[in-house]
C-alpha positions in Angstrom: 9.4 -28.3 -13.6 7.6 -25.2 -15.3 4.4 -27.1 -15.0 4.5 -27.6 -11.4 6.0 -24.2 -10.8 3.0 -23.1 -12.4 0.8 -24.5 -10.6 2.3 -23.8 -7.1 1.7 -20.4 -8.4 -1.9 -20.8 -8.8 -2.0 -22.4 -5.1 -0.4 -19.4 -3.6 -2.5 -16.5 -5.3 -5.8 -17.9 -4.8 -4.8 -18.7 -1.5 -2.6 -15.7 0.1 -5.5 -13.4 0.8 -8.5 -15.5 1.5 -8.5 -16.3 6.1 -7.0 -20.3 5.0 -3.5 -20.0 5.3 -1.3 -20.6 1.9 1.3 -22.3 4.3 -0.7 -25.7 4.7 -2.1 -25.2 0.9 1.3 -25.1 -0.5 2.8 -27.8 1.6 0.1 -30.8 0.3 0.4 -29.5 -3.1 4.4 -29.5 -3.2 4.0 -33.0 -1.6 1.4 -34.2 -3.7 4.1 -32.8 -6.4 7.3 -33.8 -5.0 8.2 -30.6 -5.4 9.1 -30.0 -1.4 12.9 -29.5 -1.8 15.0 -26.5 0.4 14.6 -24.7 -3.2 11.2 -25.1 -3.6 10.8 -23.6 0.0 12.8 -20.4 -1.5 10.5 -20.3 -4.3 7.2 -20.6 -2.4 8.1 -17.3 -0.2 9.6 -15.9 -3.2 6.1 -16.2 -5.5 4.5 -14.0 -2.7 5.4 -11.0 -4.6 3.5 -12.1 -7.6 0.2 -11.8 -5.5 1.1 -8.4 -4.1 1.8 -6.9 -7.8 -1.7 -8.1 -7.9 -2.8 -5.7 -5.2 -0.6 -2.9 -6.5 -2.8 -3.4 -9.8 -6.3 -3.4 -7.8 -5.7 -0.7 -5.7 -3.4 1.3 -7.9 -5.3 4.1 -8.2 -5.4 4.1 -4.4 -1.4 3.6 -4.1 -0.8 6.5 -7.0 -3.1 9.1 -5.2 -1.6 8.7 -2.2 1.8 8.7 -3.3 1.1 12.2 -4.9 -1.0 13.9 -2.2 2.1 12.5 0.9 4.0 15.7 0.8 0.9 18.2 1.4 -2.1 16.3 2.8 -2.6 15.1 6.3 -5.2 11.7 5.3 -2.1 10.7 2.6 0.7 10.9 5.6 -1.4 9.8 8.4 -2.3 6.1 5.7 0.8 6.1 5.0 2.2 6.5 8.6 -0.6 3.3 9.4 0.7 1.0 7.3 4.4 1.6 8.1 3.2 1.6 12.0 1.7 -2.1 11.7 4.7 -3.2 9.3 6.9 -3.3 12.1 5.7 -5.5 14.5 6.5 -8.2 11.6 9.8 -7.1 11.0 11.1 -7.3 14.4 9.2 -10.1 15.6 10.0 -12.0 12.5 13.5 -11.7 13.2 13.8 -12.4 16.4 11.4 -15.0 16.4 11.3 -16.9 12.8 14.3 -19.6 13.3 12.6 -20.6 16.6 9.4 -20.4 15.1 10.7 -22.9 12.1 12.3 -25.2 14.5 9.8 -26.3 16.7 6.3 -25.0 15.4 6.5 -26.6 12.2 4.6 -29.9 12.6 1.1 -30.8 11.3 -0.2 -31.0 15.1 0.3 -27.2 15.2 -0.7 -26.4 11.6 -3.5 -28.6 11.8 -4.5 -26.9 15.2 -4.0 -23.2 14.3 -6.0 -24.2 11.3 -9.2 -25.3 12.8 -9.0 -22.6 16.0 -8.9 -20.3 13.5 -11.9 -21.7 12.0 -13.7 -21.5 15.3 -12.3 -17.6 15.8 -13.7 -16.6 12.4 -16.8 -18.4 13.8 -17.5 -16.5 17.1 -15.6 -13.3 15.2 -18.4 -13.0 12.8 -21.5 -13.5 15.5 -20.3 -10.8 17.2 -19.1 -8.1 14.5 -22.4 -6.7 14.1 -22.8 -4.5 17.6 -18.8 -3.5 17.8 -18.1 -2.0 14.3 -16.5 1.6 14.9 -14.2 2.3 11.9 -16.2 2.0 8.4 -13.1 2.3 6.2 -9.6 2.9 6.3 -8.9 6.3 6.2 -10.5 6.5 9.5 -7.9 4.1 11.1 -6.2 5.5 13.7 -1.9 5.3 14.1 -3.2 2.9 17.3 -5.7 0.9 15.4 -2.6 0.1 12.8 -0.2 -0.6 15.6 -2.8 -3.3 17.1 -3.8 -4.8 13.4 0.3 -5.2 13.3 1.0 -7.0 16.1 -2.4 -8.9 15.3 -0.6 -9.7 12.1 2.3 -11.3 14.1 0.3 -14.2 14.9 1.2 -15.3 11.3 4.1 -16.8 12.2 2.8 -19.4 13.6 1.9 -21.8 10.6 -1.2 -22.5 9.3 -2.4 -19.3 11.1 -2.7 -17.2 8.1 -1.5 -13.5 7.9 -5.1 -12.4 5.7 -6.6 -14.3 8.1 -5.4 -12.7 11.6 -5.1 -9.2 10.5 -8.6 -9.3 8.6 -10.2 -11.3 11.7 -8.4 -9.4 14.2 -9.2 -5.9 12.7 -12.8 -7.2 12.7 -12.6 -8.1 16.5 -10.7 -4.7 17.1 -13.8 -2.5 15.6 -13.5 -2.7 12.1 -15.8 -3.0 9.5 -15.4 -6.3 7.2 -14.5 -3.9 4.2 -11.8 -1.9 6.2 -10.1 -4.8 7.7 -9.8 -6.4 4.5 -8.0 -3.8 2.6 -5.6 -2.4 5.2 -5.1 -6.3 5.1 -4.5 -6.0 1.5 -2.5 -3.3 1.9 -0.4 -4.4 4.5 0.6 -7.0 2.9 2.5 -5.0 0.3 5.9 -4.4 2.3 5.1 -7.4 4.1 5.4 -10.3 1.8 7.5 -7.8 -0.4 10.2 -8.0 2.1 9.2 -11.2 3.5 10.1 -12.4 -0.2 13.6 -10.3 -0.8 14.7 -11.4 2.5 14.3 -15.3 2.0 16.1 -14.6 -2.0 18.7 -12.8 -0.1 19.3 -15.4 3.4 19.2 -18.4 0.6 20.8 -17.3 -2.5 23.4 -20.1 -2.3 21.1 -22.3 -3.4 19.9 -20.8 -6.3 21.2 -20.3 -9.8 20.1 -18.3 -13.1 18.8 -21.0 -14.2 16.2 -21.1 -11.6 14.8 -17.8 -13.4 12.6 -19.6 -15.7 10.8 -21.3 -13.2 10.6 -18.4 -10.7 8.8 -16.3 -13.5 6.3 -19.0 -14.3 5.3 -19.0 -11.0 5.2 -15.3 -10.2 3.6 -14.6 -12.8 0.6 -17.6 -12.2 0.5 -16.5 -9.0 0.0 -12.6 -9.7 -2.8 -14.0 -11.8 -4.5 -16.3 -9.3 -4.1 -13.1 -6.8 -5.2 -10.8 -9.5 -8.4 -13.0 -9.7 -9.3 -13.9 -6.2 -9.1 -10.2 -4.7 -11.3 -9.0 -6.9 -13.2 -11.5 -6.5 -13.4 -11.6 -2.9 -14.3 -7.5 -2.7 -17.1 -8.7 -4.3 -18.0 -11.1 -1.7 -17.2 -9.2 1.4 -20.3 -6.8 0.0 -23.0 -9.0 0.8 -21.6 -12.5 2.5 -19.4 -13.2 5.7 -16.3 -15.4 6.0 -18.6 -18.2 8.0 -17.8 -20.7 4.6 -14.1 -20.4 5.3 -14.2 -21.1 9.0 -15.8 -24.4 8.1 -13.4 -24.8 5.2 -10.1 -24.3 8.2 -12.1 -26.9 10.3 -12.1 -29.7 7.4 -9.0 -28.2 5.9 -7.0 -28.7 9.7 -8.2 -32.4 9.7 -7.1 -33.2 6.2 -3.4 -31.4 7.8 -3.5 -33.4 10.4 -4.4 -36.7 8.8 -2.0 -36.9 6.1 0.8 -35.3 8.6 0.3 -38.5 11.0 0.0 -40.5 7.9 3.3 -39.5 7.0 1.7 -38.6 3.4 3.4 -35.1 4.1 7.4 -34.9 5.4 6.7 -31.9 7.5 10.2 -30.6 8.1 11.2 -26.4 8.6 
């Protein structure tokens, strides 16, 4: 069990901040491991926090500054303000939205399709970013700018949409440069899956036991890793390449979702 917890670890931090959608990535891989039980669903929300301690270390010189400077200077209060201001589109649409959402968009017709209209987005997203790009980085983000990439963000609920994908993508198509949509991505994602994660612990603690502890550490700590590893690796990229390879990667990614979900390789249930 440590093994596969492990590497369901390593699934989710390489894939919870690149625009593919960790949703469909960890479903075939709990399948493919038979590890696809209502616990394992627990622990894959649950591992999310691994991957943002691995933004917290990246950007902890960002996070510490701006901690220090919030009582006295305006830029600290006015990122700060931002980030809260798109956190709580999530919050309240999640909630009102999320058991609906689990009921009847969970199939591998609507991940499979969210997965390659994505693709096609990110597509068309990157031809035109060149001639619309108004905000070069994040402290120039306005409180409306936030508020738009939050509700952008929303679209995450729909599976296989991917919440690094719509809030990078979206921020892109809003104005923003590919380096600012990418880290207020980043750092919305902090209370986000954060909560997302304490939340799902919280709602479904009946099912878990001290025993589990083992295997939840393996994997947050493989998936803080993974995380650790792909964001800076992907800061890197951003510099000098677009996200064109993982539009195509959705498109064949969406058709794999949708083969073995017909299949019935995959027992696609919320």
């Amino acid at each position: 069990m440590l093994a596969k917890a492990a590497i369901m670890g390593i699934v989710e931090g390489l894939t919870e901040f690149l625009p593919i959608s960790s949703t469909g990535h960890l479903i075939l891989a709990g399948a493919l491991l038979h590890f696809d039980d209502e616990k394992a669903k627990v622990f894959d929300i649950a591992i999310q926090t691994g991957a943002i301690l691995a933004v917290i270390l990246v950007y902890w010189q960002k996070i510490r500054s701006t901690i220090v400077a919030l009582p006295s200077e305006k830029q600290a209060q006015r990122f700060t303000l931002n980030v809260i201001v798109a956190f709580i589109p999530a919050v309240v649409l999640g909630l009102l939205l999320g058991k609906a959402i689990k009921e009847h968009l969970f199939t591998p017709v609507v991940v499979a399709t969210t997965f390659i209209v994505g693709g096609f987005i990110i597509l068309w997203a990157e031809r035109r970013q060149q001639a619309v790009v108004r905000v070069q980085e994040v402290e120039d983000m306005t409180w409306l700018d936030a508020l738009k990439l939050g509700l952008v963000q929303c679209l995450a609920l729909v599976p296989g949409t991917s919440r690094s994908g719509a809030t990078i993508i979206g921020g892109m198509l809003l104005g923003l440069s590919r380096k600012a949509a990418t880290e207020f991505s980043f750092y919305l994602a902090i209370p986000t899956l954060i909560g997302a994660g304490a939340y799902s612990l919280y709602k479904e603690r009946h099912l878990l036991s001290a025993a589990d502890a083992p295997m939840f550490l393996v994997g947050l700590f493989f998936s803080f890793v993974a995380a650790w590893l792909c964001v800076r690796w992907l800061l890197r990229y951003i510099s000098s390449h677009s996200f064109t390879p993982f539009a195509w990667y959705r498109i064949a990614f969406g058709i794999v979702v949708l083969l073995t979900g017909l299949t019935g390789w995959v027992q696609w249930q919320a």
